[in-house]
C-alpha positions as CSV (number, residue, x, y, z in Angstrom):
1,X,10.7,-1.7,-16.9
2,X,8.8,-2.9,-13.8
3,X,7.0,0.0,-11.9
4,X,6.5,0.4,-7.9
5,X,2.9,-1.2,-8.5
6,X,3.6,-3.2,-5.0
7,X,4.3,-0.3,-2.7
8,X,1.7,1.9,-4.6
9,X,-1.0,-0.2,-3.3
10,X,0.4,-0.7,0.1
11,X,-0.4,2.8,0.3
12,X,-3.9,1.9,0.2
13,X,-4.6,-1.0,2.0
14,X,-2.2,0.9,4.7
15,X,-4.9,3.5,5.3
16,X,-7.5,1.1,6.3
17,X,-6.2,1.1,10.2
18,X,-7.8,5.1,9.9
19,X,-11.0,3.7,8.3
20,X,-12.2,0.6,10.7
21,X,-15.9,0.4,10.6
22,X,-16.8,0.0,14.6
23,X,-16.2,2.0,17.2
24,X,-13.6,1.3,20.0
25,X,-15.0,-1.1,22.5
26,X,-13.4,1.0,25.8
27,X,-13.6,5.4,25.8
28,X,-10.2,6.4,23.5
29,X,-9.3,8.0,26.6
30,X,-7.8,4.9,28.5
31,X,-4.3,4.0,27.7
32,X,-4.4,1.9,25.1
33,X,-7.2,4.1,23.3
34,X,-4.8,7.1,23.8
35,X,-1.5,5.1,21.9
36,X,-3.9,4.1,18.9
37,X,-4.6,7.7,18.4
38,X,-0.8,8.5,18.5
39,X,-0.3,5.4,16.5
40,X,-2.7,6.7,13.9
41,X,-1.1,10.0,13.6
42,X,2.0,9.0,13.3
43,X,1.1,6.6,10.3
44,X,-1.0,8.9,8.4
45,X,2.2,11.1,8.7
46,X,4.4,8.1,7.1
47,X,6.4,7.1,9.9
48,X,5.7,3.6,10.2
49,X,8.9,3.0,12.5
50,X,7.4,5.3,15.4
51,X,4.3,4.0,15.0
52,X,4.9,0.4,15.8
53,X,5.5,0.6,19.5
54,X,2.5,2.7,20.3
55,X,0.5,-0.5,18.3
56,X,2.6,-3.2,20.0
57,X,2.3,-1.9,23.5
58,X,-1.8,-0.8,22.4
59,X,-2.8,-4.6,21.6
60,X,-0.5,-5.8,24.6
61,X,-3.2,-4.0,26.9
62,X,-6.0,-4.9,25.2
63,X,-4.8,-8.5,25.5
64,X,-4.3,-8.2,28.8
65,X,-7.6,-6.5,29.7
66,X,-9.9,-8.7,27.4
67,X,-8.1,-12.2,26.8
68,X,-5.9,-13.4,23.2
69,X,-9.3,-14.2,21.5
70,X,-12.1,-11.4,22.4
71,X,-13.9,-8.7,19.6
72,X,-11.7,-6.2,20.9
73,X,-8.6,-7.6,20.1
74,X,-9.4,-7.4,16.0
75,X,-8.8,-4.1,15.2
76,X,-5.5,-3.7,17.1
77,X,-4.1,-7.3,15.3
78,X,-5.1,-5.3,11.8
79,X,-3.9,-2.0,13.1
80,X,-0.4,-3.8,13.9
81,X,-0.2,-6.0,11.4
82,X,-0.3,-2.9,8.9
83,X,2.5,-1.2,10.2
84,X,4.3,-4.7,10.3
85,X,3.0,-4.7,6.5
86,X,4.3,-1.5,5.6
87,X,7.8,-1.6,7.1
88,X,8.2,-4.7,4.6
89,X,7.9,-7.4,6.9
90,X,5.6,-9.4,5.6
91,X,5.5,-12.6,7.3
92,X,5.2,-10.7,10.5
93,X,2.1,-8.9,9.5
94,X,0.4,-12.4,8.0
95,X,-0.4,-14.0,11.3
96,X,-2.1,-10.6,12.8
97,X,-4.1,-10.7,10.0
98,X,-5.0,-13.9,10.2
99,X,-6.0,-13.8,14.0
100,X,-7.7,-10.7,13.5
101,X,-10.0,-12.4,10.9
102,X,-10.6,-15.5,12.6
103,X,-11.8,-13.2,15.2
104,X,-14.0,-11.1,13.3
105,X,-15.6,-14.3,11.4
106,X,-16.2,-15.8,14.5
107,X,-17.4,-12.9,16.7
108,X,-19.1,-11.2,13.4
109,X,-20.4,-14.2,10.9
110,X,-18.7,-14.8,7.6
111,X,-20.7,-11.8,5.9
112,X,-20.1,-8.7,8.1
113,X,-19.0,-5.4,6.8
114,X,-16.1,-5.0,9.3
115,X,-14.7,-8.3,8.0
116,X,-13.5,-6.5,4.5
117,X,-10.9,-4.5,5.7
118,X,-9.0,-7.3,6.8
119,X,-9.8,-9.7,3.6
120,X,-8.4,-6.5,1.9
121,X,-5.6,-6.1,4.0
122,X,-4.5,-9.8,3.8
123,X,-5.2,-10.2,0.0
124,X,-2.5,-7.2,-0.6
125,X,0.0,-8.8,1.7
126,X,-0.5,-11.9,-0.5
127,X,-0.1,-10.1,-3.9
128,X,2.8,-7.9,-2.5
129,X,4.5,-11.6,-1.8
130,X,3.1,-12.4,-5.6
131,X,0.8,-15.1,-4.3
132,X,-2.0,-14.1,-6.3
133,X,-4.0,-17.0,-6.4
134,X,-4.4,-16.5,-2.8
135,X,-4.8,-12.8,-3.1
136,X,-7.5,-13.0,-6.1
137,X,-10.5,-14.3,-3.8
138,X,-9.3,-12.5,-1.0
139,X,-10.2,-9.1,-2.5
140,X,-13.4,-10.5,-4.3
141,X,-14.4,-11.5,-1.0
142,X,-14.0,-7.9,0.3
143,X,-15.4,-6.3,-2.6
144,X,-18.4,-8.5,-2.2
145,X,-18.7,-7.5,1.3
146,X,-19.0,-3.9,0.7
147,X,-20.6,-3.5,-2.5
148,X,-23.5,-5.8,-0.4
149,X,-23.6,-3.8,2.8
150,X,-22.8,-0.8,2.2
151,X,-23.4,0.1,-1.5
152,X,-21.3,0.2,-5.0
153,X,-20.5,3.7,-4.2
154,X,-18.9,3.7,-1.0
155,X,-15.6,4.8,-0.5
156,X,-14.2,1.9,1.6
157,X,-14.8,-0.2,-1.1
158,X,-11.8,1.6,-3.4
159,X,-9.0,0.0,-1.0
160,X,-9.9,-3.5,-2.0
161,X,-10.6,-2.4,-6.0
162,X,-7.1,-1.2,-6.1
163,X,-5.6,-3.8,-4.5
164,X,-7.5,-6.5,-7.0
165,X,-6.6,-4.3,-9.8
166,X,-2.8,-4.4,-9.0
167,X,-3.0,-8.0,-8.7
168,X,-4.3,-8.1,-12.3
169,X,-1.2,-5.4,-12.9
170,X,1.6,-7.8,-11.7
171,X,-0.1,-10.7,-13.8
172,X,0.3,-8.3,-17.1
173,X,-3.4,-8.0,-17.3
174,X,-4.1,-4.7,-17.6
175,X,-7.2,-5.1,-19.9
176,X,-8.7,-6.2,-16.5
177,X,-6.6,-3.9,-13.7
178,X,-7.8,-0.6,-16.0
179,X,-12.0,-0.5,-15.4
180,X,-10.9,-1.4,-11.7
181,X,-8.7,1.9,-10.9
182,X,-11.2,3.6,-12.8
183,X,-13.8,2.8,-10.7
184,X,-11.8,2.8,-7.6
185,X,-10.9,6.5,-9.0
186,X,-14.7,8.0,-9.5
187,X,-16.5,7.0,-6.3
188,X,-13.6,8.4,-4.7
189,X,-13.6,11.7,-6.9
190,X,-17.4,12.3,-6.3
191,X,-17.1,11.3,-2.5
192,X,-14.3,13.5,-1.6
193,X,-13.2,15.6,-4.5
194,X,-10.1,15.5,-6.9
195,X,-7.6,16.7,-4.6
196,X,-8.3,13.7,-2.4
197,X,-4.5,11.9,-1.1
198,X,-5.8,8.2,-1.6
199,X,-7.1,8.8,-4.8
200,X,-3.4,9.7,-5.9
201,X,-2.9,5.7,-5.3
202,X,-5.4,5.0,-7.7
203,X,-4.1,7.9,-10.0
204,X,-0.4,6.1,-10.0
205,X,-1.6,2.3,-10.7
206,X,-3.9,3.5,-13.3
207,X,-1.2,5.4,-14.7
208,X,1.0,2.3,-14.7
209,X,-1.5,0.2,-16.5
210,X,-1.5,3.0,-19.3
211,X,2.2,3.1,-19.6
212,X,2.3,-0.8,-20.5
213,X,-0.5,-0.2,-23.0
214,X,1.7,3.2,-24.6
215,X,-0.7,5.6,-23.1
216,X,2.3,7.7,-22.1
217,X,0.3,11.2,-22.1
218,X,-2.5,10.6,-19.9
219,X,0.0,8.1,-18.1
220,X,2.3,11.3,-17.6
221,X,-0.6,13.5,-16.4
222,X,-2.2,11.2,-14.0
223,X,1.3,11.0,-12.5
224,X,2.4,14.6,-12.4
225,X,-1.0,15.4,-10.4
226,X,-0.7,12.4,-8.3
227,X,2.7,13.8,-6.9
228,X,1.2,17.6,-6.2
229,X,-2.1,15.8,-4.7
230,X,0.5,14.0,-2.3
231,X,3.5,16.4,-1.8
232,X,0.9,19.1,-0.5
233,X,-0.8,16.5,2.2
234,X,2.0,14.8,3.1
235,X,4.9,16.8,1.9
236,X,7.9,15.8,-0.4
237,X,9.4,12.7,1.5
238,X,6.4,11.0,2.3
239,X,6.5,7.2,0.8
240,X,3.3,8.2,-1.4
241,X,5.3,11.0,-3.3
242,X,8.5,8.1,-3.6
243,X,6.6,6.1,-5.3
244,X,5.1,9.1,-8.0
245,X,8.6,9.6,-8.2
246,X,9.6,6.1,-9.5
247,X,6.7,5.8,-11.7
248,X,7.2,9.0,-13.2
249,X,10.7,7.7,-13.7
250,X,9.6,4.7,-15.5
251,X,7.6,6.2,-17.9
252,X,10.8,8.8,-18.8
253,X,12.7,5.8,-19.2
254,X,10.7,3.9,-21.3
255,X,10.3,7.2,-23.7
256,X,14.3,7.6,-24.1
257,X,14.3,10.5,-21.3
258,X,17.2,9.0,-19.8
259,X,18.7,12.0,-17.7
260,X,15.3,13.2,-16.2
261,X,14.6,9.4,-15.1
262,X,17.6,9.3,-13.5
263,X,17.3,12.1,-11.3
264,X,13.6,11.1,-10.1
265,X,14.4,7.6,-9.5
266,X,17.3,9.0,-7.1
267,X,14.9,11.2,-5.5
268,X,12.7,8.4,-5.1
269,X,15.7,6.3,-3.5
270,X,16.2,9.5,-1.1
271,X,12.5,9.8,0.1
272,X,12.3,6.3,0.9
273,X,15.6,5.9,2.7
274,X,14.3,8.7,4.9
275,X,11.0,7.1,5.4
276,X,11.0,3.5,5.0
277,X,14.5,3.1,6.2
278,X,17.6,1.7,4.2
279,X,16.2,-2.4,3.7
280,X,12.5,-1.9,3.1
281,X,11.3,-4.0,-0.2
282,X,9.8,-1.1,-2.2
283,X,13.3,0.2,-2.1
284,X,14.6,-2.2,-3.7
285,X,12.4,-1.6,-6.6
286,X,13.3,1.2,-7.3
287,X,16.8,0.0,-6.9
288,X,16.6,-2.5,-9.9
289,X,14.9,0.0,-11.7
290,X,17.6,2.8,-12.1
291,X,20.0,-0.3,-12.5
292,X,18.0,-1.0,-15.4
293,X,18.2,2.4,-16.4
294,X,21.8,2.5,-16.3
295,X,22.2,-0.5,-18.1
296,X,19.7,0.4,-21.0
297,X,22.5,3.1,-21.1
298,X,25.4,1.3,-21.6
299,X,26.7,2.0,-17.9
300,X,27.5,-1.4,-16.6
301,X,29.4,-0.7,-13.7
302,X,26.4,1.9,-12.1
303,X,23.9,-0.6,-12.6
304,X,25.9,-3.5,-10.9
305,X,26.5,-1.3,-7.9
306,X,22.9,-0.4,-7.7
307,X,21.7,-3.9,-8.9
308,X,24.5,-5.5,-6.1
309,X,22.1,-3.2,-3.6
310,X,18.7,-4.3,-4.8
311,X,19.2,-8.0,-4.6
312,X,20.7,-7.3,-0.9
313,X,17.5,-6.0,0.6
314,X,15.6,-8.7,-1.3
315,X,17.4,-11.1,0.2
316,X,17.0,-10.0,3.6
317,X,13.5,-9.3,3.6
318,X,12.3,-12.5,1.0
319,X,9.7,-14.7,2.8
320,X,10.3,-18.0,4.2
């Protein structure tokens, strides 16, 4: 059964608009400094759909202030183009990206440290579209970037790691996805503690990669803490702790715990309709996964009303 490995690492690459390396070119108490704080807030909080606004109206003004191609327009292209990324709509998000880096490598050079976040951020837009032979030298790149400037150990460098490892994850090779979220998992642990939120991305994917090689214990642990970690940050329907929730789910399934699957996989389906909206993608995950459920059960007409749902949202938010 296919786990939320997608929208777990989503998570991840999101949280790189709260992490950017340089400082803002203009005081953040001008306008457009003001929105990105708002912005920022409101992601870290989950709601994406608030946030967009405040980023669209934030990079409007810096347009209009500095020109379409200046240093200063970087940031709010990646900054938008996450949001874009996280409310599913990914073809929206690709060409911010895109323009943000062409700014960066040519304002910066091809080797700068503040050009990672976006190879990371464009790399996981790639694998969440399945692209991955676009997305594998994408987050080499970044890792490359980081582990060069600013050390092995460095915390930024986890977002790209995860994201690399969940590309190996889709592909079915977890031999090579497993030393990746472990990594990703100890320099965040000894920089920040084990009670860190991001790590709980990191906790989840490596979890995943346990439950396709029958690991279901530590699997089950991993996820259990992942989903305190996160309620207590974020609280319980922040997209993080929906995606615990379908994991968690997965693993019941797989084990014959058909009734406790089915009641986190609709909790899952709750949180993310309240966060994420009724048509995001990772929804629709989850989706074919309790239809699966149902029909591993013998309940053919539950899984082709859920199933019916699933393939709706994919077909309104499928790229071009």
């Amino acid at each position: 059964m296919r786990t939320l490995k997608a929208s777990i690492c989503a998570a991840v690459a999101a949280l790189a608009l709260s992490l950017s390396f340089g400082a803002p070119s203009h005081a953040e108490h001008d306008e457009a400094g003001t929105l990105t704080l708002q912005m920022k807030q409101l992601y870290r909080a989950g709601k994406y759909t608030e946030a967009l606004p405040l980023a669209q109206k934030s990079l409007t003004l810096r347009e209009k202030e500095f020109g379409p191609d200046d240093a200063a327009l970087a940031m709010p292209l990646n900054d938008l183009g996450t949001i874009h990324y996280n409310l599913g709509q990914y073809a929206v998000a690709e060409p911010l990206y895109k323009r943000a880096l062409a700014i960066r490598e040519r304002t910066l050079g091809p080797d700068h440290p503040e050009l990672a976040m976006v190879l990371n951020n464009l790399g996981d837009l790639y694998r969440a579209e399945q692209r991955y032979a676009e997305a594998e030298p994408l987050l080499k790149r970044s890792i490359a970037i980081s582990e060069k400037s600013l050390g092995p150990n460095d915390p930024s460098i986890v977002l790209a790691l995860s994201n690399l490892g969940a590309v190996y994850s889709n592909q079915g090779r977890y031999d090579r996805a497993e030393p990746l979220f472990k990594r990703g998992l100890a320099v965040l642990e000894k920089a920040r503690g084990p009670d860190d939120p991001e790590a709980t991305v990191l906790m989840s994917n490596l979890a995943d990669a346990y439950i396709h090689r029958r690991r279901y214990a530590e699997a089950e642990r991993l996820l259990k803490r992942a989903m305190a970690v996160t309620e207590k940050a974020f609280g319980p329907d922040h997209p993080d702790v929906a995606q615990a929730l379908n994991n968690l789910a997965a693993l019941y399934g797989r084990q014959g715990r058909n009734a406790e699957a089915e009641r986190l996989y609709k909790r899952s389906v709750a949180a993310m309709e309240k966060s994420l909206g009724p048509d995001h993608p990772d929804l629709a995950y989850v989706l074919q996964n309790l239809a699966a459920l149902y029909k591993d059960q013998g309940r053919y007409a539950d899984a082709q009303q859920v199933l019916k749902r699933s393939m709706a949202i994919r077909a309104k938010t499928r790229p071009i």
